[in-house]
C-alpha positions in Angstrom: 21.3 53.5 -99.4 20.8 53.9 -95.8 17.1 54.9 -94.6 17.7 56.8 -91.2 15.5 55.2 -88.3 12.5 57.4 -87.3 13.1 58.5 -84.0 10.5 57.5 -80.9 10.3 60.6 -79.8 9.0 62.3 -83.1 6.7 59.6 -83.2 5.5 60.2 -79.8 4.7 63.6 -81.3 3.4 62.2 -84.5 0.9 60.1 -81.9 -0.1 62.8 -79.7 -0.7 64.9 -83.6 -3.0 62.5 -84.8 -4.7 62.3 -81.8 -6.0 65.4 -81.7 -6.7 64.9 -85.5 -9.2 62.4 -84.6 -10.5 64.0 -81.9 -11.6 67.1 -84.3 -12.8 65.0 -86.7 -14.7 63.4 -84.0 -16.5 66.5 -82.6 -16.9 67.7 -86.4 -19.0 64.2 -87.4 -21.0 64.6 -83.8 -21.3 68.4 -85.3 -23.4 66.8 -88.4 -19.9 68.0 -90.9 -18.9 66.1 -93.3 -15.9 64.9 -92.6 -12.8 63.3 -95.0 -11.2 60.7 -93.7 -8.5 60.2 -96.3 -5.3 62.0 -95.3 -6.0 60.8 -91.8 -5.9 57.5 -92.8 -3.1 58.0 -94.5 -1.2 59.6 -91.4 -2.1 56.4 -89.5 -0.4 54.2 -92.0 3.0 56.2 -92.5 2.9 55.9 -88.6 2.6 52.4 -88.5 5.3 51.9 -91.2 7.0 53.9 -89.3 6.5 52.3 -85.4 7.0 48.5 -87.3 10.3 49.5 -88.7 11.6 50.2 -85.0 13.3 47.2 -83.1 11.1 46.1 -80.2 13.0 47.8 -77.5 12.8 51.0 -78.9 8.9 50.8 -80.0 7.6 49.9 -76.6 8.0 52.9 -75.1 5.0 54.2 -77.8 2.6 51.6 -76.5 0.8 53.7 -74.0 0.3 56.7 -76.5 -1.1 54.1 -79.2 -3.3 52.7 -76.8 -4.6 56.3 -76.4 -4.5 56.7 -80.3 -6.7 53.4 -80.5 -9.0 54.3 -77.9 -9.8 57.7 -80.0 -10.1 55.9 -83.2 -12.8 53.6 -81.7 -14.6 56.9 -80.3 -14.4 58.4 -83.6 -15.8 55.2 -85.1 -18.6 55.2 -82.8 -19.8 58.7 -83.5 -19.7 57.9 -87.7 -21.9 55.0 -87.3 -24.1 56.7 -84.7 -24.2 59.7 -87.5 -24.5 57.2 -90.3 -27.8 55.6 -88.3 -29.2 59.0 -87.5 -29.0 60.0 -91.2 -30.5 56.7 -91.9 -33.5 57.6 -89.7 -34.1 61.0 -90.9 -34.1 59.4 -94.5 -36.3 57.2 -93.7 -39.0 59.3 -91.8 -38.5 61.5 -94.7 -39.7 58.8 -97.4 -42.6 58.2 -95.1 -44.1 61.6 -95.5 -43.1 62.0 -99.3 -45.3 58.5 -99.3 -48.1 59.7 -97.6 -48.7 63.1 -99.0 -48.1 61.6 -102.4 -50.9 58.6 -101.5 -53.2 61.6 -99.7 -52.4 63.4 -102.8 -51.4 66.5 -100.4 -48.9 68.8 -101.6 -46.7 71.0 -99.6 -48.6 74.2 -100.8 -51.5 72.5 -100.3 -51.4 72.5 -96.5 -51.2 76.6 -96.3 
């Protein structure tokens, strides 16, 4: 059975498609949304299946556009852990005053 070559322009597409993937998913993480990260990863791997099963001539060409698609991974990766450390902090400052109403013996309805 012959598998038919993807063609580079429909993975051009398929680049510029998961760009802008990444790039909502990017403003929905800096947004505080919980974001799900599964059938993007998924997209990235059929597309890099896809890109390694070209020859080398015909591949090139996509270079630039994955360059882009890296560059917007890396800013989506950036804003997670930034959310992921903010989340951190709140938790934290948050288990600081639990701890010290609890050792002041203060409750919540007690401040009123």
């Amino acid at each position: 059975m012959n598998i038919p070559m993807p063609e580079p322009e429909d993975l051009a597409t398929s680049i510029a498609e998961l760009a802008a993937m990444i790039n909502d998913t990017k403003v929905m993480a800096e947004g505080g949304q919980l974001v799900e990260l599964d059938l993007l990863a998924m997209r990235i791997a059929v597309l890099c299946d896809a890109i390694a099963s070209l020859p080398l001539d015909r591949s090139r060409p996509l270079r630039p556009a994955l360059q882009t698609l890296m560059s917007e991974l890396d800013h989506l990766d950036y804003s997670l852990r930034r959310r992921n450390v903010d989340l951190s902090l709140d938790l934290q400052q948050a288990d600081r005053r639990l701890r010290a109403q609890l050792a002041y013996g203060a409750t919540p309805k007690d401040r009123k």
